[in-house]
C-alpha positions as CSV (number, residue, x, y, z in Angstrom):
1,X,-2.6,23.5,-17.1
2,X,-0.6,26.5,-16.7
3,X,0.1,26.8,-13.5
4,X,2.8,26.3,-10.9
5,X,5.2,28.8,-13.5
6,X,8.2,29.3,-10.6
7,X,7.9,25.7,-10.0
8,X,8.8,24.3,-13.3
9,X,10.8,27.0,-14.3
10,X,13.2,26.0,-11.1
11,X,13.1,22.3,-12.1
12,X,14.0,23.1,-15.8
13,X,16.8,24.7,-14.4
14,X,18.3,22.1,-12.8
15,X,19.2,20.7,-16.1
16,X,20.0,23.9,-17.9
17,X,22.9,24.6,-15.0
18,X,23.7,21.2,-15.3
19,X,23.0,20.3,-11.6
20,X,21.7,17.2,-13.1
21,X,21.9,15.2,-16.0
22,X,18.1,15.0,-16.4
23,X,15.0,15.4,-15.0
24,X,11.2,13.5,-15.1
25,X,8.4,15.4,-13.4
26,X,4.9,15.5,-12.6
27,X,2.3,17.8,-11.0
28,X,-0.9,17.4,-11.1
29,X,-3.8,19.0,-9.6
30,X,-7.2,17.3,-9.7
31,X,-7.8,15.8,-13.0
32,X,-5.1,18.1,-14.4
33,X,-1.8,17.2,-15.1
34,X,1.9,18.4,-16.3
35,X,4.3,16.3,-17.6
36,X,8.0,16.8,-18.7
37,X,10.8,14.7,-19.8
38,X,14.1,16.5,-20.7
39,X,18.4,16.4,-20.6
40,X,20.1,13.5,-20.3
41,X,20.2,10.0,-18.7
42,X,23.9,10.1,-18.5
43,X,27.1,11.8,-19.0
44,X,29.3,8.8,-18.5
45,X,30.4,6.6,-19.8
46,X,28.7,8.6,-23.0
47,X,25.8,11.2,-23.2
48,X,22.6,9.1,-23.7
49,X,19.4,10.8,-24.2
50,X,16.9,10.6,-21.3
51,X,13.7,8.9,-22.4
52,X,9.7,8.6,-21.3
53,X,9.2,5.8,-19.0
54,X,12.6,5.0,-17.8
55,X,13.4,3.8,-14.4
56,X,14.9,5.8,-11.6
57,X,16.4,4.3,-8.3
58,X,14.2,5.2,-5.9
59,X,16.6,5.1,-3.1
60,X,14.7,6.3,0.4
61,X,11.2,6.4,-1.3
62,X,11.4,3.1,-0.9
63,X,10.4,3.9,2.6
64,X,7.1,5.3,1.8
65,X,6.1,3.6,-1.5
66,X,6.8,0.3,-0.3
67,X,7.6,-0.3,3.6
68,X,5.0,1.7,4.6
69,X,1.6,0.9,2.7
70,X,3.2,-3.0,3.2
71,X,2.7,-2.5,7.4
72,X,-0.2,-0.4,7.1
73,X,-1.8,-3.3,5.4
74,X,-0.6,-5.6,8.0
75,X,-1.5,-3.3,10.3
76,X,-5.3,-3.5,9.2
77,X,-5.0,-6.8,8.9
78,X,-4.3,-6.7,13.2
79,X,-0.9,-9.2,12.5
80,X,0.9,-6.1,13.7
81,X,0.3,-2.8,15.5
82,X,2.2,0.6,16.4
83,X,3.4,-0.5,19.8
84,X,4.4,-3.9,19.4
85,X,8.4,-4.1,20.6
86,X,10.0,-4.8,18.0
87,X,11.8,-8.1,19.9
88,X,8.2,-9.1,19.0
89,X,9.1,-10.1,15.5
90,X,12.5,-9.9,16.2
91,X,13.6,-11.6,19.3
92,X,17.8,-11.8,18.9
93,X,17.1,-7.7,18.9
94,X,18.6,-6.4,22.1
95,X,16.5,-4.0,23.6
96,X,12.8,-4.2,24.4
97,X,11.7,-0.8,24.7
98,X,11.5,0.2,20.6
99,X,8.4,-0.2,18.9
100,X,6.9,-0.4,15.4
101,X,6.0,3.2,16.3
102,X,9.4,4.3,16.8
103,X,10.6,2.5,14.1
104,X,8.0,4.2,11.4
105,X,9.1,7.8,12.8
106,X,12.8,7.9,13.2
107,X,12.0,8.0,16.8
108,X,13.9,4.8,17.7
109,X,17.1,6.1,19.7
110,X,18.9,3.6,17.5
111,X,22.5,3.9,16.7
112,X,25.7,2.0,16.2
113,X,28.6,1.7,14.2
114,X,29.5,-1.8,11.8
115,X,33.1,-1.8,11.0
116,X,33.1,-3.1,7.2
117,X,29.9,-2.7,6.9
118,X,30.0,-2.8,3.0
119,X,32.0,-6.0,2.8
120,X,29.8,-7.8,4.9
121,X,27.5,-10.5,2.7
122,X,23.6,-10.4,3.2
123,X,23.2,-12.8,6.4
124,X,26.3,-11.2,8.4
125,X,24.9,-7.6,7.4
126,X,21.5,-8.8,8.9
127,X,22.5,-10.0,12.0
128,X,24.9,-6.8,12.6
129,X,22.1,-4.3,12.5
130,X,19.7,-6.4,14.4
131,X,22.1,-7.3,17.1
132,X,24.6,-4.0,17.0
133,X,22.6,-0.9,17.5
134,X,21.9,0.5,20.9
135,X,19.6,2.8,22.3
136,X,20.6,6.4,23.5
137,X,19.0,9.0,25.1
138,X,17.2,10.5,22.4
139,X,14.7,7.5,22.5
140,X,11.0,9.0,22.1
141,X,12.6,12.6,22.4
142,X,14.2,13.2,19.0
143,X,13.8,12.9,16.0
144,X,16.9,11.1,13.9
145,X,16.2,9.9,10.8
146,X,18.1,6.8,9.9
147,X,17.6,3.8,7.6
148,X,18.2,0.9,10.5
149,X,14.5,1.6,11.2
150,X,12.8,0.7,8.1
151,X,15.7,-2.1,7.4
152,X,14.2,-3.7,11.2
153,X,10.7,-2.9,9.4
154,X,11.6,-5.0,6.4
155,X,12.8,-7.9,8.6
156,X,9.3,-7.8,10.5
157,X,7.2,-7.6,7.1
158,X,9.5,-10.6,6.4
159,X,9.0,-12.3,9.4
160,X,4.8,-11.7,9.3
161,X,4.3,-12.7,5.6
162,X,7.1,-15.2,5.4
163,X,8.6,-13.7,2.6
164,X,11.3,-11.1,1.5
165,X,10.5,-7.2,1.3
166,X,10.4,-6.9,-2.8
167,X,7.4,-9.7,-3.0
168,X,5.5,-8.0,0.0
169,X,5.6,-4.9,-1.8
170,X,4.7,-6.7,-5.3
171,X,1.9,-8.4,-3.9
172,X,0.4,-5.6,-1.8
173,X,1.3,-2.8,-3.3
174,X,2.8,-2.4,-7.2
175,X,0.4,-5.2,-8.7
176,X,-2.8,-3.9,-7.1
177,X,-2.4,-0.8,-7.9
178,X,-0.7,-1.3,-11.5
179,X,2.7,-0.1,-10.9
180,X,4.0,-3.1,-13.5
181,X,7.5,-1.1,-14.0
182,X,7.8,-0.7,-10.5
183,X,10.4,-3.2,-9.1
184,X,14.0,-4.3,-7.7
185,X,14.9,-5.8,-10.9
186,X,14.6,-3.2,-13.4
187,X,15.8,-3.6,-17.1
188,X,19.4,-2.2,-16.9
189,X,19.1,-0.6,-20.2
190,X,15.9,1.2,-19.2
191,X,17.3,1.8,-15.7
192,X,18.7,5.8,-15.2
193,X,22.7,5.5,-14.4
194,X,23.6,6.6,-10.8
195,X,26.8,7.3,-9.2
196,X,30.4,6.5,-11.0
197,X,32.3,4.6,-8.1
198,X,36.2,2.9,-8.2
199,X,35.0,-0.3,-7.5
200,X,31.1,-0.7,-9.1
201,X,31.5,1.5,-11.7
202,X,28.6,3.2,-13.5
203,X,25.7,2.2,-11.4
204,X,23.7,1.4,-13.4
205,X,20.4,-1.2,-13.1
206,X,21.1,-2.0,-9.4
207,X,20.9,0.1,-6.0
208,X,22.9,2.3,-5.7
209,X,22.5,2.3,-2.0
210,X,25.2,-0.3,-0.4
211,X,22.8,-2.1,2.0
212,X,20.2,-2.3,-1.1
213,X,23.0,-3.7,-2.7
214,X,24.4,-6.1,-0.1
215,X,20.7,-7.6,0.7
216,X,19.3,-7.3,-2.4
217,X,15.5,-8.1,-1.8
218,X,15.5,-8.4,2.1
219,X,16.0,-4.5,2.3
220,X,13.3,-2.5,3.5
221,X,15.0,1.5,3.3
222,X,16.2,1.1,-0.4
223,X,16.0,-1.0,-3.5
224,X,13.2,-0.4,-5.6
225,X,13.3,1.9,-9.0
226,X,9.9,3.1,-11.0
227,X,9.1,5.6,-13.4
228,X,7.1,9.1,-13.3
229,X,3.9,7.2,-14.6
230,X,4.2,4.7,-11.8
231,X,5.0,7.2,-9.1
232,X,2.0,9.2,-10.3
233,X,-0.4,6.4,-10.2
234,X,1.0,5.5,-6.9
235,X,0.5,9.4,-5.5
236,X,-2.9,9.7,-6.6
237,X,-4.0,6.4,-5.5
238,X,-3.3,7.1,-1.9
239,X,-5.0,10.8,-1.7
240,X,-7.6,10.1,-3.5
241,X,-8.9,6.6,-3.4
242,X,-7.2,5.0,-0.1
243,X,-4.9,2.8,-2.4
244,X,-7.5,1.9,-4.1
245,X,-9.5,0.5,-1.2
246,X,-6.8,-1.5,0.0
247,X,-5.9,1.0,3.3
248,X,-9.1,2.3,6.4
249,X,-9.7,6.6,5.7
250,X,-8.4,6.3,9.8
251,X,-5.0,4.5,8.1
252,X,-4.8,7.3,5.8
253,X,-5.8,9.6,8.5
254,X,-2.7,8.2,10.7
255,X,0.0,9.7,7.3
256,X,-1.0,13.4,7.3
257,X,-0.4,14.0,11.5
258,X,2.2,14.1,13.9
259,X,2.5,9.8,15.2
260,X,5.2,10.7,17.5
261,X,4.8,10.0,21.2
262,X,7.1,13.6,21.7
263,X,5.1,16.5,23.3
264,X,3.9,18.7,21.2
265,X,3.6,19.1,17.2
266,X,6.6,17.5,15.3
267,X,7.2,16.2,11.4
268,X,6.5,12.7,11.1
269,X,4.0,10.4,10.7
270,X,4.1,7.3,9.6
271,X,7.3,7.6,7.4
272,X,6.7,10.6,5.7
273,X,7.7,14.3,6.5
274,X,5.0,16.5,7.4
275,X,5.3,20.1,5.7
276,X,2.5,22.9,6.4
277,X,0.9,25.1,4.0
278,X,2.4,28.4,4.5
279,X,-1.2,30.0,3.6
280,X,-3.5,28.0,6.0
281,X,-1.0,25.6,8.3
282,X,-3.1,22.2,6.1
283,X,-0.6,19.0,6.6
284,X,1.4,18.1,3.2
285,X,3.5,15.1,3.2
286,X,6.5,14.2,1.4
287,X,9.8,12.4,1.3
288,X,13.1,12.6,-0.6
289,X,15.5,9.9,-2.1
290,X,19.2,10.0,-2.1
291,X,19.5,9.7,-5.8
292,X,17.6,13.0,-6.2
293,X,14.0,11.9,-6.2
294,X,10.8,13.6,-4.2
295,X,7.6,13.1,-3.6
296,X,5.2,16.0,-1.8
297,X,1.3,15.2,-1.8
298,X,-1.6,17.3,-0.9
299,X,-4.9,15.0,0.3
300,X,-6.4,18.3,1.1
301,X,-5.8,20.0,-2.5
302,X,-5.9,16.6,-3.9
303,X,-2.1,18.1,-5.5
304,X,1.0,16.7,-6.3
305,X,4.5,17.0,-6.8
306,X,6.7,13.7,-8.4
307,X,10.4,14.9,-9.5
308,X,12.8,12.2,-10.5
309,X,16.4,12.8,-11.2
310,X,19.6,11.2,-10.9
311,X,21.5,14.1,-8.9
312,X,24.0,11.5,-7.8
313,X,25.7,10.9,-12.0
314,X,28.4,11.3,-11.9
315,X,29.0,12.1,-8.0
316,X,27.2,12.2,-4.7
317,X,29.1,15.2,-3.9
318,X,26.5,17.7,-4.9
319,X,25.8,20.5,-2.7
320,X,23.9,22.5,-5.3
321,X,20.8,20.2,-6.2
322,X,20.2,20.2,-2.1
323,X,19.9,24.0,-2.1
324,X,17.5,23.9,-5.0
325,X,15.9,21.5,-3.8
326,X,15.0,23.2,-0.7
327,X,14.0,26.4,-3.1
328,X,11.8,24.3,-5.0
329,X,10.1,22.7,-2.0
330,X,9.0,26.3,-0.7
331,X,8.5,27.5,-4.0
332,X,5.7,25.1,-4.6
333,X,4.1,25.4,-1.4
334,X,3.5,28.7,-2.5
335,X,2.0,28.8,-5.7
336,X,0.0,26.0,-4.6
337,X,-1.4,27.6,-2.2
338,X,-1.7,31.1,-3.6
339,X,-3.3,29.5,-6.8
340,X,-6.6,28.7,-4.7
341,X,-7.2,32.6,-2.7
């Protein structure tokens, strides 16, 4: 498939300017897809060779591969719904007015400092967030992305199915659709390093998020790491055959528009971004990672975009992968738009 030239050519730059170590990507477009492996896994502590079918940390794509499809299914299942409160699920929580809604599109209000946060064990980390954050003003009038939302999502999947996050999201969603090296245990040689910190070191096999890290598989906004295959299988699965059966069209329906209760048109459904085709204004949805991973998908175009790369080895501090990133994001748009007038 030769197609999408701008595209790749801005993705195979990002490892020929050595904005990142590596990179795995897919697009595919109907039956047709591009593949590409190429750089490196690491720098440090040595160069190691990046290979085909190694695991990336997902980071926030956790969100949307996992979290999501998990209470969609419960949702269809009626054990929960968009406007339960979440003191619902999770009674010790201190305000009654957010919802699962809110929760699933950043809409929340939620806020709150935890001193220590990162030195806090599992149980004491839990309880902070659940019984810390306040409301403000921009309840059900801003949008505010933060990951207390899908960590109080995790703790109701928990508290419906009776067990942690990571088997939810094995049960429901990785083993039916066969995502097998899909998981929050990956193999730490086949795991792609992440960030070089003074007191972890090379991250390397566990999250590299510190609430993924602190709760482990209880954590509902990061944790899990797959490969391009997986991602891939997971992408096509929900465009094109409602996760294989497993989710209602009207659940699918519910991920391509606006589920805010905000006036007007805004950028979230449920979890995922909304992004418009610059040619004909069709709902795309996508979502990014920390680490340096994306994910854009087309149900209308039945096309898609899966980039994996670790943009965070060596350091987080990397201002030029989050331009081109943004360049590659409209890039695509185009030519996958332009490829079909």
């Amino acid at each position: 498939m030769n197609q999408y030239p701008k595209t790749q050519q801005l993705l195979v730059n990002l490892v020929h300017q050595h904005i990142v170590p590596g990179i795995s990507y897919c697009l595919f477009d109907g039956e047709q897809t591009i593949r590409k492996v190429m750089g490196e896994a690491a720098w440090l502590p040595e160069e190691e060779p990046l290979r085909s079918g190694m695991q990336y940390d997902l980071a926030s794509l956790t969100k949307v591969v996992g979290t999501v499809p998990v209470i969609q299914q419960l949702m269809q299942r009626r054990l929960v719904s968009l406007d339960d409160p979440v003191t619902r699920f999770l009674p010790e929580f201190t305000d009654s007015r957010p919802t699962v809604r809110n929760l699933l599109t950043h809409t929340s209000g939620l806020h709150g400092y935890i001193p220590h946060r990162n030195q806090l064990g599992p149980q004491e980390l839990k309880r902070a967030f659940i019984t810390t954050q306040r409301v403000d003003d921009s309840f059900n009038r801003q949008i505010r992305y933060a990951d207390v939302n899908f960590l109080l999502l995790g703790w109701i999947i928990e508290q419906v199915t009776g067990e942690s996050v990571a088997h939810a999201i094995r049960e429901l969603v990785t083993q039916p659709l066969g995502m097998a090296d899909t998981s929050y245990h990956p193999s730490a040689v086949n795991a792609v390093p992440t960030e070089k910190q003074a007191v972890r070191g090379v991250i390397r096999g566990q999250s590299h998020d510190p609430k993924g890290y602190i709760l482990g598989d209880d954590c509902g906004c990061a944790g899990l790491f797959s490969t391009l295959a997986d991602l891939e299988t997971f992408g096509r699965s929900l465009i094109e055959r409602q996760m294989n059966g497993q989710l209602s069209a009207s659940l699918i329906d519910m991920l391509f528009t606006d589920q805010t209760l905000i006036p007007g048109h805004h950028s979230r459904s449920l979890g995922w971004k909304l992004l418009h085709s610059p040619v004909d204004g069709h709902i795309l949805i996508s979502h990014t990672g920390f680490t340096g991973t994306w994910i854009i998908l087309d149900r209308q175009q039945d096309t898609g975009m899966v980039v994996l790369t670790n943009r965070v080895h060596p350091s987080a501090k990397n201002q030029a992968f989050l331009d081109a990133r943004d360049h590659i994001f409209a890039t695509y748009l185009r030519e996958n738009q332009q490829k079909r007038l």
